[in-house]
Structure formats: structure tokens, C-alpha cells
N, C-alpha and C positions, 0 to 999 in steps of 0.2 A: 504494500500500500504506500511506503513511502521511499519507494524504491528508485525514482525519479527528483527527489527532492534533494537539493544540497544541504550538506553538512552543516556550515553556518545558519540557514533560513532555521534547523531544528534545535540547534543551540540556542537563537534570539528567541526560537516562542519555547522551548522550554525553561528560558531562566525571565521570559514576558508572564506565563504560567504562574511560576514561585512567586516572584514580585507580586503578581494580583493578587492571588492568594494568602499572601503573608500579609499586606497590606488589609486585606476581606474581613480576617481575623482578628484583627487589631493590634497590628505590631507596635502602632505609634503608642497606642496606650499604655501596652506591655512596658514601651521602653522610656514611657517618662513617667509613669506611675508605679510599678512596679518593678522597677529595675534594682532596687534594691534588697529584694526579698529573694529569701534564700528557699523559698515553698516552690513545691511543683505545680499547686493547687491550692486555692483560695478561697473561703466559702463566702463571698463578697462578692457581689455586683459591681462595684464601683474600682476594684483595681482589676487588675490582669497579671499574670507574671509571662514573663518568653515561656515557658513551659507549655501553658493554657495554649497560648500563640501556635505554639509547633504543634500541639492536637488539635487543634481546633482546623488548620492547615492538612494536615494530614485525612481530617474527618470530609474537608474536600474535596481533595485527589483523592479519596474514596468514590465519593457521590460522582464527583467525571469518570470515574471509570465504568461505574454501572451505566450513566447517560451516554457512553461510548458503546456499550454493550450492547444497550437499546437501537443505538442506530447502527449500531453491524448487524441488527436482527432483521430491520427491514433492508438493509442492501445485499442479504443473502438469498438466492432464487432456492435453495433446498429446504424443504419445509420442517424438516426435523433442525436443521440448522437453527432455523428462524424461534423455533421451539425452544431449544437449548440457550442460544443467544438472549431471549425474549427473558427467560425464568433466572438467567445469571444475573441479567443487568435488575432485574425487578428486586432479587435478592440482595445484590451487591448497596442497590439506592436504601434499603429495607435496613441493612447492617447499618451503610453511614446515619442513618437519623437516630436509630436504635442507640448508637454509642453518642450523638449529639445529643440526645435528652438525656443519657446517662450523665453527661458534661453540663446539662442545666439544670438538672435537680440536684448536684453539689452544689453547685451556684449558689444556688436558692437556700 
């Protein structure tokens, strides 16, 4: 699939990727609020620490990978493919929110 693409273009949106993502999560907060805290986890709304920042980032590139999965189900012409594809990505989106509420009811 990315067989035609240059090197470089997959470098820029993979480190395009990390940056939105780490930024989505709230790095800025992390790193003027919480930068001084030696916690992985907070049970506060109000600060963040880089920890939260990296799972939260992580919880993510979880959910694009299911929504990736989703759309290789429809660009597969074999039906059991599309099957397989279809139940991975539903699962994969299924786990990232399952562990994202597990990261908001700490919160809380």
C-alpha cells in the first residue's frame, strides 16, 4: 500500500501524526502544570502529568488503528476479509475507549 511513496513524505506524517496527537492530549498542560510531579497519574482534573500525556497519546494510535481497520474492510473485495477487517477494527475502537474511560474514572 505504501509501496510507491517516499521515505521522507512517511517520516513528515509520521512525526505530523505524534505532534497532533501529543498536542490532542495535552502536552502543553502536562508540561506547565504538571511538570513537576513525580506521579504517573493524578486523580485531578485540573493538572496532567507527561505520563497521562503518553497514555492518553497512545489511547489514540489505538482508536486510528481500529479506524484504519474499518477502512481496509471496505476497500477489501473478499467478503470474509471484509468480515475479519470489519470485527478487528470495531474491536480495536471498542478497547481504545474501554481503556479511555478507564483513564476518566481515575480522573474523577
Amino acid at each position: 500500500m505504501l509501496a510507491g511513496v517516499p521515505k521522507p513524505v512517511i517520516v513528515v506524517a509520521g512525526a505530523y501524526l505524534i505532534a497532533f496527537f501529543a498536542l490532542a492530549s495535552g502536552l502543553v498542560n502536562a508540561a506547565t502544570e504538571g511538570s513537576g510531579i513525580g506521579a504517573f497519574l493524578l486523580p485531578t482534573r485540573g493538572v496532567q502529568t507527561m505520563g497521562e500525556t503518553a497514555a492518553i497519546t497512545m489511547i489514540l494510535f489505538i482508536g486510528m488503528a481500529g479506524v484504519f481497520l474499518l477502512y481496509r474492510s471496505g476497500q477489501s473485495p473478499v467478503p470474509k476479509t471484509q468480515t475479519t477487517f470489519l470485527a478487528a477494527g470495531f474491536g480495536t475502537l471498542g478497547i481504545a475507549t474501554f481503556i479511555g474511560y478507564l483513564l476518566v474514572n481515575v480522573k474523577l
